[in-house]
C-alpha atoms as one frame of an Amber mdcrd trajectory, in Angstrom:
protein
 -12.632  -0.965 -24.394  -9.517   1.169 -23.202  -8.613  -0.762 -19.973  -6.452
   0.655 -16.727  -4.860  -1.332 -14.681  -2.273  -0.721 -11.559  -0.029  -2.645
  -9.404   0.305  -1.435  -6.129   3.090  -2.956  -3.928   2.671  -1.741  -0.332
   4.805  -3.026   3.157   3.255  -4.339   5.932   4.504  -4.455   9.690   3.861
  -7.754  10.842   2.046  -6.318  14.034  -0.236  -4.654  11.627  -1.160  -7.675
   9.589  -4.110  -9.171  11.288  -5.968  -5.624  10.407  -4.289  -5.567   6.869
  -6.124  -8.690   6.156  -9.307  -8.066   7.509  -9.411  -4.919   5.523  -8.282
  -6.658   2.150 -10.832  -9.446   2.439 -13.666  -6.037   2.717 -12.202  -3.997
   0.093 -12.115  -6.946  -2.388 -15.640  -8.151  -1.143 -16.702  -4.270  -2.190
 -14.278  -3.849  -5.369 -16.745  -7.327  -6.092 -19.605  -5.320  -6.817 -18.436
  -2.435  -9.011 -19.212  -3.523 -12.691 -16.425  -1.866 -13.953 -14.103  -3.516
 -12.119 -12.132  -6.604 -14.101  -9.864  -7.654 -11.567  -9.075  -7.320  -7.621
  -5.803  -9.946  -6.909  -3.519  -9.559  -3.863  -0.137 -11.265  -3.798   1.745
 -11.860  -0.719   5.689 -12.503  -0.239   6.334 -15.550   2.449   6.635 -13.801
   4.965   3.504 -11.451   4.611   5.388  -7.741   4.617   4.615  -7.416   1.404
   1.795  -7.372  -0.827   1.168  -6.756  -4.950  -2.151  -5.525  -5.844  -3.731
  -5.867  -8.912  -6.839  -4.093 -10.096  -7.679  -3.792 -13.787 -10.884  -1.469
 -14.393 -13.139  -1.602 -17.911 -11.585   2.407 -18.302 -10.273   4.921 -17.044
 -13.923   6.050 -15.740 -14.389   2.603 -13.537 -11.119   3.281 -11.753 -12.110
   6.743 -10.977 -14.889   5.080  -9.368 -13.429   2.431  -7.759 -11.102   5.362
  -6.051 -13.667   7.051  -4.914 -15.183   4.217  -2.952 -11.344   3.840  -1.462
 -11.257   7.066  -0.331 -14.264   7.641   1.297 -14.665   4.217   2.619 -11.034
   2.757   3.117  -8.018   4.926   2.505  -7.552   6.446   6.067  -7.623   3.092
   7.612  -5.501   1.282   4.387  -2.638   3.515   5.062  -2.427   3.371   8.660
  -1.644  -0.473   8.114   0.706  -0.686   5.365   2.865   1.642   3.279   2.883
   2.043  -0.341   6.015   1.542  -1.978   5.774   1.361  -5.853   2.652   2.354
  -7.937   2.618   1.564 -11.957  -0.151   2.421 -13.795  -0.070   0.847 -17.000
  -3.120   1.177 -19.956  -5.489   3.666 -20.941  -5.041   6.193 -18.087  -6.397
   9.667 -18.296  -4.917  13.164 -16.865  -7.400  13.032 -14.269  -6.664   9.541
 -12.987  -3.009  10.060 -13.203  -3.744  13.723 -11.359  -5.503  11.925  -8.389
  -2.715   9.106  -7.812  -0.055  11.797  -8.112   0.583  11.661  -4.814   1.915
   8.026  -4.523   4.601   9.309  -7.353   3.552   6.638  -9.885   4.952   5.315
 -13.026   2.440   5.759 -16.009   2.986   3.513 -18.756   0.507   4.087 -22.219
  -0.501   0.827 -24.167   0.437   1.630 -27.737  -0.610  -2.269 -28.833  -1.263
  -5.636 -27.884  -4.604  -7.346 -26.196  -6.237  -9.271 -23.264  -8.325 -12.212
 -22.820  -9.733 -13.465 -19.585 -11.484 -16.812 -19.367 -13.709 -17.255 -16.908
């Protein structure tokens, strides 16, 4: 297994948080059902302007996948609500992956060693 995994820290306008929410609590209810998705976790400071999210995918493959479903389900609406300010990519990311999150000016960081494990 050659795992990807991201966290995504995005800013949220209080007056926009009621509809940031409501769309979280779908898009982790969908990222649910993709099997190659390993993890879906969103973080929230105190005050709820900003959120982490974490989403670790089986390969670089599953995240391709799991981006599709974003954008042609949820991105217009996710980035009318909130406003991404950091993006690392750390893993087994592929040119392809990396070429379609370009745009949110990510750092990529390659695993050279080390190991998970997840108990259920």
């Amino acid at each position: 297994m050659r795992p990807v995994y991201w966290l995504l820290e995005v800013s949220i306008e209080l007056s926009y948080f009621d509809d940031f929410e409501k769309l979280m609590m779908e898009l982790v209810l969908e990222a649910d059902r993709e099997a190659g998705t390993m993890a879906c976790e969103w973080n929230f400071n105190s005050d709820g302007t900003v959120c982490y999210i974490y989403e670790r995918f089986t390969n670089a493959d599953a995240a391709m996948i799991h981006l599709g479903m974003f954008g042609e389900r949820f991105a217009e609406q996710f980035l009318s609500v909130c406003r991404v300010s950091n993006l690392t990519i750390l893993g087994y990311a592929n040119d392809e992956l990396e070429d379609v999150l370009k745009g949110f000016n990510p750092t990529v960081l390659h695993q050279r060693a080390g190991f998970a494990r997840f108990v259920a």
